[in-house]
N, C-alpha and C positions, 0 to 999 in steps of 0.2 A: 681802525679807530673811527673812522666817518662810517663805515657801515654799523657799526655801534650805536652812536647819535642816532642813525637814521631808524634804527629800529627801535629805539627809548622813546623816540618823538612819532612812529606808525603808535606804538603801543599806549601813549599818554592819548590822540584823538579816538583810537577804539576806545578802550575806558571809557573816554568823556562822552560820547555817543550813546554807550550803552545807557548812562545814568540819566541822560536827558531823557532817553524812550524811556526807561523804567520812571521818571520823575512824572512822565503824559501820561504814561498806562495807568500809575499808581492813583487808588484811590481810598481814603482812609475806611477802613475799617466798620466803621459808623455810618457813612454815607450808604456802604455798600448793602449794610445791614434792613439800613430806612428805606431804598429804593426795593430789595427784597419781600420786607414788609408790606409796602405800599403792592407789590403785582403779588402776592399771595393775596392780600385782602382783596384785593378785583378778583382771582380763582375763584374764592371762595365765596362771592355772591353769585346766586345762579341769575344767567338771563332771564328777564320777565316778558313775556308778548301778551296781546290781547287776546283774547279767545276769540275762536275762528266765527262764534256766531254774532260776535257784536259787527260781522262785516257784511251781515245778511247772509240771506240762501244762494245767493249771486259770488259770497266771498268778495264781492270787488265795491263795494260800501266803505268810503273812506270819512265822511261824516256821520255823527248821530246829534239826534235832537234833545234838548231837554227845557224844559221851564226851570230858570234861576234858582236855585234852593232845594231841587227836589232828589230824591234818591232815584237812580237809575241802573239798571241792569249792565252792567260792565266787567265780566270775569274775566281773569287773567291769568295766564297759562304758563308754566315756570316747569324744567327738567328736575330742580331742586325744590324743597321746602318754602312756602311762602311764610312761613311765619315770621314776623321781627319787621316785614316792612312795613312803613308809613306813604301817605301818598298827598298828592299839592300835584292841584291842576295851576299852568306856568301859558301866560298868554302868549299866542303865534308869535312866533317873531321876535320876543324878546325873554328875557329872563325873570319880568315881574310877576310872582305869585299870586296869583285871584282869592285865594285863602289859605288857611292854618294848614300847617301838615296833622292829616291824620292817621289813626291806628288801620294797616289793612286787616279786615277782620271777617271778607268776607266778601260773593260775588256782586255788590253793590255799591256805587260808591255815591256821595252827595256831590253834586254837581255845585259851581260856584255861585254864588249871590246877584254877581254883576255882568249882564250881557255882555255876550263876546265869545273869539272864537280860541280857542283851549287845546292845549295837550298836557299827557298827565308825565307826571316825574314819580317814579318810587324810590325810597334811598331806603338801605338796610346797610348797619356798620360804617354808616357815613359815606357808602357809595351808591349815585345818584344816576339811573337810570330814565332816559326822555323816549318816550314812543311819539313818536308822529304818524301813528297812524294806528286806529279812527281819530280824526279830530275831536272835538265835542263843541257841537254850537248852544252856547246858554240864550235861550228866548226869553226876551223881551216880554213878557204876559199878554195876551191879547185885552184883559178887563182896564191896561194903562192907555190904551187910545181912548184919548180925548175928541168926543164926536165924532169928525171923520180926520182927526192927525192922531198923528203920533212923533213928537219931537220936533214938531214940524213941518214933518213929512204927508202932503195927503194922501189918503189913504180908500176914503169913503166910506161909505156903512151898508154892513153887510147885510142881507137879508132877514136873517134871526136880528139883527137890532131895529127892525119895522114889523117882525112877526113876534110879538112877544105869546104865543103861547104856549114855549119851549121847547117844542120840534124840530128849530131848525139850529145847523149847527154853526162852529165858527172855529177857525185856525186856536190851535194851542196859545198859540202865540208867533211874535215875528224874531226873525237872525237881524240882528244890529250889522248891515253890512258899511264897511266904508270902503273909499278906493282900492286901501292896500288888499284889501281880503277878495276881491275877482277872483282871482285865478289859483284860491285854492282848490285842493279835487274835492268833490264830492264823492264821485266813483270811480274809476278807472276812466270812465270817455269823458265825466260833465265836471262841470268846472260851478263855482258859486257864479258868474257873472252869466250862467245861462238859464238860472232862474230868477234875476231882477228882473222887475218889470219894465217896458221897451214906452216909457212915458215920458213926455219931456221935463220932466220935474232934473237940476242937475245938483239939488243940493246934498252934502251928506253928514250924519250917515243915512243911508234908506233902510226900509225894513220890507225882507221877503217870508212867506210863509214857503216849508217844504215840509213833504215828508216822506220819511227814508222810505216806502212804501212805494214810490213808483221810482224811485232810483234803482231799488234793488229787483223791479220788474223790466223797466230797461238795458240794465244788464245781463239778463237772463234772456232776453230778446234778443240779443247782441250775440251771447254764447252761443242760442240754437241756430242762428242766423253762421255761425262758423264751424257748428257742428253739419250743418247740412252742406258746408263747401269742404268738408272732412279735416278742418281743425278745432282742438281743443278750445281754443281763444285764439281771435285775431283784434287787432285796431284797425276799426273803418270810423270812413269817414262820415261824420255823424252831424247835420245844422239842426240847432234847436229855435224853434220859428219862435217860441211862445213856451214861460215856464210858468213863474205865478205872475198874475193878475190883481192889480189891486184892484176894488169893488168900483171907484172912479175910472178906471184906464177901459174895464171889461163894461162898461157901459157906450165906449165909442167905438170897440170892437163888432163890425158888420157881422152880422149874425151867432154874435153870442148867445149863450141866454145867459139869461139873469143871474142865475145862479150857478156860473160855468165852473168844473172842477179845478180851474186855474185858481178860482179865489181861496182857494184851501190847501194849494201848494202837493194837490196829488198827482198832477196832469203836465203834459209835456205834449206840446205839437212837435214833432224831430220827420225828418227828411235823412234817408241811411243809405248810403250806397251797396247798398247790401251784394248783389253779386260784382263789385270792387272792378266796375269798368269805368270808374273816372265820371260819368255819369247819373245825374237822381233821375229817373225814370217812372212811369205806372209801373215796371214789372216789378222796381225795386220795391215799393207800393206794397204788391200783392205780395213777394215776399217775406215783406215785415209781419204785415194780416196772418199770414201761414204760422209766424213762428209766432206771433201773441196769444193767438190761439191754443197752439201748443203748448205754452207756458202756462196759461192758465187751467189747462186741463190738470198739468201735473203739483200745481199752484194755486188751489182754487181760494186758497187767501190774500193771493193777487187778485183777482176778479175785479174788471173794470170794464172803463168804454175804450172803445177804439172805432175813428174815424177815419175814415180813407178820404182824403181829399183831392182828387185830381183834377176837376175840372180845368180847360184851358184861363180860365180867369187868375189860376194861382202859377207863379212865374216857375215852381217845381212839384210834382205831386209830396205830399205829403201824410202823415199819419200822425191823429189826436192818440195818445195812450197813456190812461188814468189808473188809479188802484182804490176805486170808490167801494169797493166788496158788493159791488152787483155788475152783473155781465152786462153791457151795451152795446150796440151795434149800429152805424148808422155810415152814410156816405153822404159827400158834399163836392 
């Protein structure tokens, strides 16, 4: 009789057990249905990436430039059908929309209204895909500086605004930089806070001119520079002395000229540890020189100046290298 009981009462807690785990496992019908739906419709949009040229010839171009409003070369590269997407450039770092979603319709897209720094979102079937990478910096217009400010910020007046007989040139326009935005990449090695200018001015936001044109020659100097120690790519160690120059800062700059390619945001003085002994050296110097050279032979749309600077007066040698579309050459 007690062995009885005791098997009524083993057999009522199995039962009871099982029903609690089928009661966790168990999920209605509908729920299972909607969660189904919901990860078919994510299958069912293909991934979208940038195309590979909006990252230069370098590939390692992680910003592009544009003036506020303008249409700009931006294709986008998808395994599936682009058709049905729309697209809404979404500011760094947070979720606010810079403008309307539009129809993608094609390898161009309009850049937003209001300076600042951008990535795009495309959504098809209500599912919203963010590239963060290339950024897009929307500039500031150069015709909105007022004499020599801009928001405040001085700036001073460029050469073509004393040479009025329209030969000379002048930045696109400026990146609305503020604190938060340093240390985004530009390219693989450079960062935005290495081409602010090095002025005591501390208020923001400030404005720099760039352009992706010696970003994407620096990189390529970089690559040959690891092609000649027999890698594809490496990370060295890279100090950028000097990026843009406002036209007030390159006036108290010891031997500038006037019209140095700093004030156009095509020019970078950088010091490379190029054969990666912990050391900036003359040799490292001559093998920057080696590989600009080289670059520009297979590149002759990079074509620029480059400055070898080693005299003992500079505390590391260093090299000036610009992407002006003329060859220069000079040492200091």
């Amino acid at each position: 009789m007690g062995e009885l009981v005791i098997r009524r009462r083993t057999a009522l807690v199995l039962s009871g057990a099982a029903a609690i785990v089928t009661a966790i496992a168990y999920q209605p019908p509908g729920a299972l249905m909607a969660d189904s739906s919901a990860e078919s419709a994510k299958r069912a949009v293909p991934r979208v990436d940038a195309g590979p040229e909006v990252r230069g010839v370098s590939g390692d171009v992680r910003m592009q430039f544009v003036r506020a409003g303008e249409r700009m070369a931006f294709p986008l590269r998808s395994r599936g059908d682009l058709l049905g997407f729309s697209y809404q450039w979404v500011a760094v770092g947070s979720s606010e929309s810079a403008d309307v979603m539009r129809p993608l319709d094609g390898d161009t897209l309009l850049a937003p209204l209001q300076p600042g720094f951008y990535e795009l979102v495309v959504t098809r079937g209500g599912i919203a895909q963010r590239l963060t990478e290339p950024r897009l910096a929307v500039l500031v217009p150069f015709e909105l500086k007022l004499g020599s400010t801009l928001n405040g910020y001085q700036i001073g007046r460029y050469p073509a605004e004393w040479n009025r007989s329209g030969d000379a040139e002048t930045p696109a326009g400026f990146a609305e930089v503020r604190e938060e935005h340093l240390d985004l990449p530009l390219t693989r090695h450079l960062k935005v806070r290495d081409f602010v200018t090095h002025d005591r001015q501390t208020m923001w936001p400030r404005y720099v001119a760039v352009d992706a044109r010696v970003l994407d020659k620096i990189e390529l100097v970089l690559r040959e520079l690891a092609r000649r120690r027999g890698e594809e790519r490496m990370d060295f160690d890279l100090e950028v002395h000097s990026g843009f120059r406002t036209p007030l800062h390159n006036a108290n700059v010891e031997g500038s000229a006037r019209d140095s390619r700093h004030l156009y945001g095509d020019a970078a003085d950088v010091a490379i540890d190029a054969d990666g002994d912990g050391r900036l050296t003359l040799f490292d110097a001559y093998r920057v020189e080696q590989a600009v050279d080289w670059v520009e032979r297979l590149h002759p749309e990079l074509s620029g100046g480059l400055g070898v600077y080693s005299s003992p007066r500079y505390a590391t040698p260093y090299c000036h290298i610009d992407a002006r579309g003329e060859r220069k050459r000079w040492r200091g």
